[in-house]
ZAMARGU-4260 file (C-alpha; in steps of 0.2 Angstrom, whole numbers, plus 5000, padded with zeros to 4 digits):
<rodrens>
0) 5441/5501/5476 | 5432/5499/5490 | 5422/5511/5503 | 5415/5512/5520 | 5400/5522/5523
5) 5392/5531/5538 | 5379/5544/5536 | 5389/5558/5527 | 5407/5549/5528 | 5413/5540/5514
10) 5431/5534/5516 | 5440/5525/5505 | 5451/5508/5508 | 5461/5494/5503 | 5469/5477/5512
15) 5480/5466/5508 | 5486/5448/5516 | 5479/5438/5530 | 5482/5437/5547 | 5480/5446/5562
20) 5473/5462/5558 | 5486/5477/5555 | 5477/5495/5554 | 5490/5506/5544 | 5490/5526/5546
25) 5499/5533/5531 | 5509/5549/5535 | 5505/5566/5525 | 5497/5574/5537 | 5479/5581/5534
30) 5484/5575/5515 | 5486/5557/5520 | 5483/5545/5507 | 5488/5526/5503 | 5498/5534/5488
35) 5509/5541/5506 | 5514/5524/5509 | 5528/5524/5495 | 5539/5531/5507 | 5550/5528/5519
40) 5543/5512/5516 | 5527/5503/5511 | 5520/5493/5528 | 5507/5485/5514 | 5518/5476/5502
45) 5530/5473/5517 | 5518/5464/5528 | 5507/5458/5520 | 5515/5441/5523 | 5512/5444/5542
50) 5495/5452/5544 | 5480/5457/5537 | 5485/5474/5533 | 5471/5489/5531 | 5475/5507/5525
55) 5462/5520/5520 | 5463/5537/5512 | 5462/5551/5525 | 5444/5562/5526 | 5445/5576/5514
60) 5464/5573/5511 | 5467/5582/5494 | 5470/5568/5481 | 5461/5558/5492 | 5444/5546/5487
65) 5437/5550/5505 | 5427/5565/5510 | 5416/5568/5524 | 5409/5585/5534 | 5422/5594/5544
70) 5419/5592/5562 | 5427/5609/5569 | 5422/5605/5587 | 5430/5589/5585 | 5443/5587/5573
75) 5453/5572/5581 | 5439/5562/5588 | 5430/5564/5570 | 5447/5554/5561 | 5446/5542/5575
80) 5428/5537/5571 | 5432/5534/5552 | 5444/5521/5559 | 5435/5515/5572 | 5421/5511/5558
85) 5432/5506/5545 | 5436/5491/5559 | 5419/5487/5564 | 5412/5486/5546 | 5427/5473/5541
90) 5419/5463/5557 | 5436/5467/5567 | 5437/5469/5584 | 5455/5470/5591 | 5468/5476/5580
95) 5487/5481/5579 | 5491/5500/5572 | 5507/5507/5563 | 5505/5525/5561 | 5518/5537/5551
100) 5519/5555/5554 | 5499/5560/5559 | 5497/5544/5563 | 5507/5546/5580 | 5493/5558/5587
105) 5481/5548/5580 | 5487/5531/5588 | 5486/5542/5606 | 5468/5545/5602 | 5464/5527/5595
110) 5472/5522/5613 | 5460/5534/5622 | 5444/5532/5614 | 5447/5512/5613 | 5460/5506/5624
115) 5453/5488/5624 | 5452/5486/5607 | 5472/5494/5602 | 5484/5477/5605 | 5501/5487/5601
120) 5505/5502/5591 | 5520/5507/5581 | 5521/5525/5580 | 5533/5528/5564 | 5541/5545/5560
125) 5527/5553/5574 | 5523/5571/5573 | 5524/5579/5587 | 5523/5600/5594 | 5539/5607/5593
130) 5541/5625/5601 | 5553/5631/5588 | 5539/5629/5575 | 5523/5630/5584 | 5513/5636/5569
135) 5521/5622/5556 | 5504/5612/5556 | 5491/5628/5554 | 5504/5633/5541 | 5506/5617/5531
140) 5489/5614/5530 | 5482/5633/5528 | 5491/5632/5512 | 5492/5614/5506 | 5473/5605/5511
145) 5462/5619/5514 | 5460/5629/5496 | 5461/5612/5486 | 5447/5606/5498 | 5437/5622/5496
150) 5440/5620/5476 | 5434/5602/5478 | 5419/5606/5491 | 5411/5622/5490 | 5401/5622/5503
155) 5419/5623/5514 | 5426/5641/5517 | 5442/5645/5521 | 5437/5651/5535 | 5430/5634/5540
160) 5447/5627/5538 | 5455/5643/5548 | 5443/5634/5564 | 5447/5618/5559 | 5464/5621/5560
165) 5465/5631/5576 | 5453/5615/5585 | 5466/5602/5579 | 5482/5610/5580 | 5484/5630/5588
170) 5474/5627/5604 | 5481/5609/5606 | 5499/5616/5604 | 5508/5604/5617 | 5514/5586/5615
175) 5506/5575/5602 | 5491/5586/5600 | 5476/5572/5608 | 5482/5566/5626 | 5493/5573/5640
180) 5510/5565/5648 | 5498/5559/5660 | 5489/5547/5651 | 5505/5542/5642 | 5512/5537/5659
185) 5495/5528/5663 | 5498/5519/5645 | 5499/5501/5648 | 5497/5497/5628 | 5518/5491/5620
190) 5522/5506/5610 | 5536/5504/5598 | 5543/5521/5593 | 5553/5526/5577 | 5558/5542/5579
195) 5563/5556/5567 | 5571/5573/5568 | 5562/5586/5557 | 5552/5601/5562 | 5534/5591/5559
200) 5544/5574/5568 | 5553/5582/5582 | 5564/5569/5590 | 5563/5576/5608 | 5544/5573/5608
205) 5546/5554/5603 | 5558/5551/5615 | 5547/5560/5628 | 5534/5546/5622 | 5546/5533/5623
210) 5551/5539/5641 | 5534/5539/5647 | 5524/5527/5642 | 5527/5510/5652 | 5527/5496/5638
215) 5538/5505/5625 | 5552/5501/5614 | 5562/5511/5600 | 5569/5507/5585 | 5586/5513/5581
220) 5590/5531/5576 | 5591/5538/5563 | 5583/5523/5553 | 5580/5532/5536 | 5596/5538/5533
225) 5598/5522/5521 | 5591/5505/5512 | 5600/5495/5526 | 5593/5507/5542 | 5575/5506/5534
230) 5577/5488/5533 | 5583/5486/5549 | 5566/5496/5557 | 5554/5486/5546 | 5561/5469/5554
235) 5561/5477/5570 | 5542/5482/5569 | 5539/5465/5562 | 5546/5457/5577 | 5537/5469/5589
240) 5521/5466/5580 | 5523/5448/5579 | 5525/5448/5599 | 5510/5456/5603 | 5497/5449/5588
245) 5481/5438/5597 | 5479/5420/5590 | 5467/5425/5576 | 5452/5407/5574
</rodrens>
């Protein structure tokens, strides 16, 4: 099992295969772990063939094995460094990223913070702000991360996580959260998008992505309805992937 380190953050990772290098953002939201990957499907045992495939366990995600101090003023950013690090200890300079659910906000902050270093993205089931539900995330979270984070670090308060939350979520409550349509239009990065339609996914906002963003692509929809749909999405990331991978020495 092992660990990346800096300063006060210790995250948790594993890889698998070989290959051009595939970061791997498991959904879950603020709970985001490698254990999320079992569904829809599992991008580490089903690339592992293709790429050198890299997940880790989100920061302070509740059965999670990585922790580090919550960065109110920059919630976002402070995820984005854990992968940003996690890349540069493994040596790693230009990488591909597959991204479920969270991941889809977070692969829009990857491509803002490091734009040179992001060679494709595959935003899988991305979440998004939906007006119908615009508390949904403050709310998932209120109740699901932040007491078993303050049971498991008492130096954290809930009303810590009440400012966290409003940061991250309540006072970003358009779009995907981290960038504007502008940038998206300015995107040059391919984009592949595999939309969903529940009140954490909502369709209309990956398709707004999809719309936008000059170099993107989408998979067909709905593509988790069954085996066959699922498989038909894993081999369309796969070929999208395989397009865009650098020559690795």
């Amino acid at each position: 099992m092992p660990f990346y380190e800096r300063g006060p953050v210790r995250i948790h990772y594993e890889e698998v295969g070989s290959g051009f290098p595939l970061l791997i953002i498991p959904g879950g939201g603020l709970n985001s772990t490698l254990a999320s990957l079992a569904s829809p499907f599992n991008p580490m045992e089903r690339y592992k063939d293709d790429f050198r495939c890299i997940g880790a366990d989100l920061r302070n995600a509740a059965t999670g094995q990585s922790s580090g101090p919550l960065e109110i003023d920059r919630p976002w950013d402070a995820y984005s460094d854990d992968h940003l690090g996690l890349m540069d200890h493994l040596g790693i300079r230009e990488f591909m990223v597959m991204g479920f659910c969270i991941g889809g906000p977070m692969i829009h902050n990857l491509l803002r913070l490091a734009p040179e270093r992001v060679v494709a993205a595959a935003m899988m089931q991305p979440s998004g702000f939906r007006p119908e539900s615009p508390d949904i995330f403050y709310q998932n979270n209120i109740k699901g991360w932040g007491p078993p984070l303050c049971e498991k670090r008492p130096e954290v308060t809930m009303a810590m996580v009440h400012d966290f939350l409003t940061s991250m979520y309540t006072d970003r409550a358009d779009f995907v959260f981290t960038v504007t349509r502008d940038f998206v239009r300015s995107l040059q990065t391919p984009l592949l998008i595999a939309p969903d339609n529940v009140p954490a996914h909502p369709y209309e906002v990956a398709m707004e992505v999809a719309g936008l963003a000059p170099n993107a692509e989408v998979t067909i929809y709905p593509w988790k309805d069954s085996p066959s749909h699922i498989d038909e999405a894993v081999e369309h990331a796969r070929r999208f992937l395989k397009a865009h991978e650098r020559i690795t020495a």
